[in-house]
C-alpha positions as CSV (number, residue, x, y, z in Angstrom):
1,X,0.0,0.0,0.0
2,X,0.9,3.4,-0.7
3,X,-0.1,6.3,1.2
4,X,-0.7,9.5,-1.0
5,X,-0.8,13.2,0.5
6,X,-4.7,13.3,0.8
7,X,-5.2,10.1,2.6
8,X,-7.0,8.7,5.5
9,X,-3.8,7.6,7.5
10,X,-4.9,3.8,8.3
11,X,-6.1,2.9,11.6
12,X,-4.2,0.2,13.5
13,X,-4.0,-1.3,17.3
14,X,-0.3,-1.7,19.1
15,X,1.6,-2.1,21.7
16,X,4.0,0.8,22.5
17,X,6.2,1.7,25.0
18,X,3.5,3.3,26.9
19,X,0.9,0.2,26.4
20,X,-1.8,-0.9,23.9
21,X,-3.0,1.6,21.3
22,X,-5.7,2.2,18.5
23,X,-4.1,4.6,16.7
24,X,-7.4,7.3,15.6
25,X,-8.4,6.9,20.0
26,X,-4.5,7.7,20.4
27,X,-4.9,10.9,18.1
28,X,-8.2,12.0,19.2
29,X,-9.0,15.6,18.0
30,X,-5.2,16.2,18.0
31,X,-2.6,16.6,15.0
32,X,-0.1,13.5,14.5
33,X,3.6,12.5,13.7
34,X,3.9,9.3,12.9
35,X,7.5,8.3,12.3
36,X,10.0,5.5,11.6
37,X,13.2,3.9,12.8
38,X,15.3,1.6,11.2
39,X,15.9,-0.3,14.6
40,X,16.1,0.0,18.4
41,X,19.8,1.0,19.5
42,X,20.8,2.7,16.2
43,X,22.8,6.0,16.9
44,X,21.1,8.2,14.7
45,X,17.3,7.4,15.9
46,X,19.0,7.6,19.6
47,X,19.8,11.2,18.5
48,X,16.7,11.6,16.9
49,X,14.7,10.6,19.6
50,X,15.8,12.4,22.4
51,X,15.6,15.8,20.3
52,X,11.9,15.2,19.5
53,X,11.6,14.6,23.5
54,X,13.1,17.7,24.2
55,X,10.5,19.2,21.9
56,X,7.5,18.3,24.1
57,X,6.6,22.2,24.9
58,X,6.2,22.8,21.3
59,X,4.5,19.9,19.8
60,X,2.4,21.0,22.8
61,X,1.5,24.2,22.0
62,X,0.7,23.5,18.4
63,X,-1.9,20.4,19.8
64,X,0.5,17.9,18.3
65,X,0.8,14.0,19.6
66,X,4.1,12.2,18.7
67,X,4.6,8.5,18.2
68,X,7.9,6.5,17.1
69,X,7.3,3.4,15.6
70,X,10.6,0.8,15.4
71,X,10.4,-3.2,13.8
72,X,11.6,-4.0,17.5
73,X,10.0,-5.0,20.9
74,X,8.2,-3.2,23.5
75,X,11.3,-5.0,26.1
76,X,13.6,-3.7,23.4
77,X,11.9,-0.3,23.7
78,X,12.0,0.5,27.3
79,X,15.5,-0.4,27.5
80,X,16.0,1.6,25.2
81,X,14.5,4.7,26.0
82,X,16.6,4.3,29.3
83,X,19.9,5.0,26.7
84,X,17.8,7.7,25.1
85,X,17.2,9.3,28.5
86,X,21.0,9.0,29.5
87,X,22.6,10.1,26.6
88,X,20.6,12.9,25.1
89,X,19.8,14.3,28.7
90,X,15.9,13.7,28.7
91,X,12.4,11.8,30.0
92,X,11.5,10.1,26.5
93,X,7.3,10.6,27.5
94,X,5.7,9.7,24.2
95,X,5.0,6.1,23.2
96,X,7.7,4.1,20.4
97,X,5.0,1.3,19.0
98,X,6.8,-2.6,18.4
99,X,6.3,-3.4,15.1
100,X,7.9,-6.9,15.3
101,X,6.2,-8.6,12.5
102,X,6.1,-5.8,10.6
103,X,2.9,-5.3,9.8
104,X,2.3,-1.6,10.4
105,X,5.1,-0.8,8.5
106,X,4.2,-3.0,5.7
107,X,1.0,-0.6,5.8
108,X,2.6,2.3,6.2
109,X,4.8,1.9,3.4
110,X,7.9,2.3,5.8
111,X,9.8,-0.3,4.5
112,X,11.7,0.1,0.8
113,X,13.2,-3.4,-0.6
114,X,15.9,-1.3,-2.1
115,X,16.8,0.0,0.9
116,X,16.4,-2.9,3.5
117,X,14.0,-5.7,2.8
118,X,14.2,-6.2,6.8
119,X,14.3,-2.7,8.0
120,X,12.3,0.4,8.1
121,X,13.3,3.9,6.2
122,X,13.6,7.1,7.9
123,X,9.9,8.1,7.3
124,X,7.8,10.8,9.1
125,X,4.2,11.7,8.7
126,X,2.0,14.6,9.7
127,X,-1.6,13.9,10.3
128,X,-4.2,16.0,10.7
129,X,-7.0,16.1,13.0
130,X,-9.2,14.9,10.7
131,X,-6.8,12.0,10.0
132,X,-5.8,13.3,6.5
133,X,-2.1,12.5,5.8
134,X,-0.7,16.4,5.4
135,X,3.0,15.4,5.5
136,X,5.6,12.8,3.8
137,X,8.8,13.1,4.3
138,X,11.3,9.7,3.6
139,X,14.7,10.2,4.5
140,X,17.6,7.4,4.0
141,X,18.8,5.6,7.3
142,X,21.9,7.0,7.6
143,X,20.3,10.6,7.7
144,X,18.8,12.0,10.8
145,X,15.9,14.9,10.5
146,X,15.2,17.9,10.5
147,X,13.0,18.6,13.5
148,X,13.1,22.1,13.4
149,X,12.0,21.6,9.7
150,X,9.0,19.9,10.8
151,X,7.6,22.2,13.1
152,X,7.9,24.7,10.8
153,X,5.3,22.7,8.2
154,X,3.4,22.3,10.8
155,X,3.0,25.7,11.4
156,X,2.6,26.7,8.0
157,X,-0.6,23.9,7.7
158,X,-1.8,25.1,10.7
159,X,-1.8,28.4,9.2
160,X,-3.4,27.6,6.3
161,X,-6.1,25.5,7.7
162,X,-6.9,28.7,9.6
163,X,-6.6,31.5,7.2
164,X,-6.8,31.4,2.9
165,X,-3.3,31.7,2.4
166,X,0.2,30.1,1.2
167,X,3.3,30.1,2.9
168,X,6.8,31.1,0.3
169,X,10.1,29.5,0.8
170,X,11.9,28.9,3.8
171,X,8.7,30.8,5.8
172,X,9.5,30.8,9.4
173,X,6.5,31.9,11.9
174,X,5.8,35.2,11.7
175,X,6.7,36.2,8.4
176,X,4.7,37.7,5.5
177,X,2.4,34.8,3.6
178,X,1.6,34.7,0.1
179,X,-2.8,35.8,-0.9
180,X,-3.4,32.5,-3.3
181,X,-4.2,32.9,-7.0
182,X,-7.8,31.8,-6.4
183,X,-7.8,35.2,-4.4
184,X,-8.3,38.3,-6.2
185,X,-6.3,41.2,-5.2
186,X,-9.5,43.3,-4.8
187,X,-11.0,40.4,-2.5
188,X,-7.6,40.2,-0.6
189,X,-7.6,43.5,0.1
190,X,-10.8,43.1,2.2
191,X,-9.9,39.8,3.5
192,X,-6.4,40.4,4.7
193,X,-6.9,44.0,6.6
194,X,-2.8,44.4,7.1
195,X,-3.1,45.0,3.5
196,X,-1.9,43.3,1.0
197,X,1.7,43.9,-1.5
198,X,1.6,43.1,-5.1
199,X,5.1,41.9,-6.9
200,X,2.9,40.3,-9.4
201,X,-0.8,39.5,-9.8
202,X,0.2,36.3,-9.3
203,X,2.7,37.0,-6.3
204,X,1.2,38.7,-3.6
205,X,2.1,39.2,0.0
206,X,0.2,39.7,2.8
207,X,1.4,39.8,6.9
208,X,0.5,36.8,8.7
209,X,-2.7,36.9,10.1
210,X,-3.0,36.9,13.9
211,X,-3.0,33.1,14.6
């Protein structure tokens, strides 16, 4: 199966870490991230792990649940989330689902034969609270995330969820946002009260609206 930007992320029960799941109860009303590790004790997801821990505050703030998945054991897991603690300096609280026969995965589309037949890929989703798949982002093993990255398209769907516009490249929060081409300028105008900047009638900029 191949999940597509668009999607209805698929519903599943787990164990975890932090005991059995259904993954929809899990996310509730919330937003999601939903990613992958190639394998319990790996340095990279180690790293990896601990920084998304020490993000709690701001997933937090933006009403964001985080959950690991790994083709390991929930044993495996808690031991391991000891290491995590001890060596990135934090209290690992969300849950790392065991995936041990692979079957989530397999559904998830986390594992790439020409990568690993055995192993998962560096995959994250973002998953909105009405379960749509928002986010797809596949990295290669050997290549931790961005983090920082991925709060930032969270904030910019956010955004747009909230208010009709676009965010332009490398948008941080805060910045000015692009009016859409839908939008005429003469509707933006009255829509977007800061007022709006024209570079184009195509390319338009507006501040961002109060969030």
């Amino acid at each position: 199966m191949s999940i597509k930007l668009g999607d209805t992320a698929p519903d599943f029960q787990a164990e975890t870490s932090s005991g059995d799941i259904k993954f929809h109860e899990f996310l509730g009303n919330s937003w999601g991230i939903l990613f992958s590790h190639p394998a319990d004790y790996t340095p990279v997801c180690t790293t990896e792990l601990g920084y998304t821990s020490k993000l709690k505050s701001e997933f937090d703030k933006r009403g964001t649940k985080v959950i690991a998945l790994s083709v390991d054991g929930v044993d495996d897991h808690q031991n391991w989330i000891k290491d995590i603690n001890e060596t990135q300096n934090t209290d690992v609280q969300f849950p790392i689902i065991a995936d041990k026969d692979r079957k989530i995965s397999e559904l998830y589309d986390f594992i790439h034969p020409n990568a690993s037949v055995t192993a998962t890929v560096r995959s994250l989703l973002i998953i909105d609270p009405d379960k749509k798949v928002r986010l797809i982002i596949t990295y290669p093993a050997s290549t931790g995330r961005n983090f920082n990255e991925i709060l930032r398209v969270l904030d910019s769907l956010q955004l747009v969820d909230s208010h009709k516009v676009a965010t332009p490249v490398n948008w941080e929060n805060g910045e000015d946002v692009i009016v859409p081409p839908a939008i005429s300028t003469e509707d933006a105008r009255k829509i977007f009260p800061k007022g709006v900047t024209e570079i184009k009638p195509y390319l338009r900029y507006t501040p961002q609206p109060n969030t």
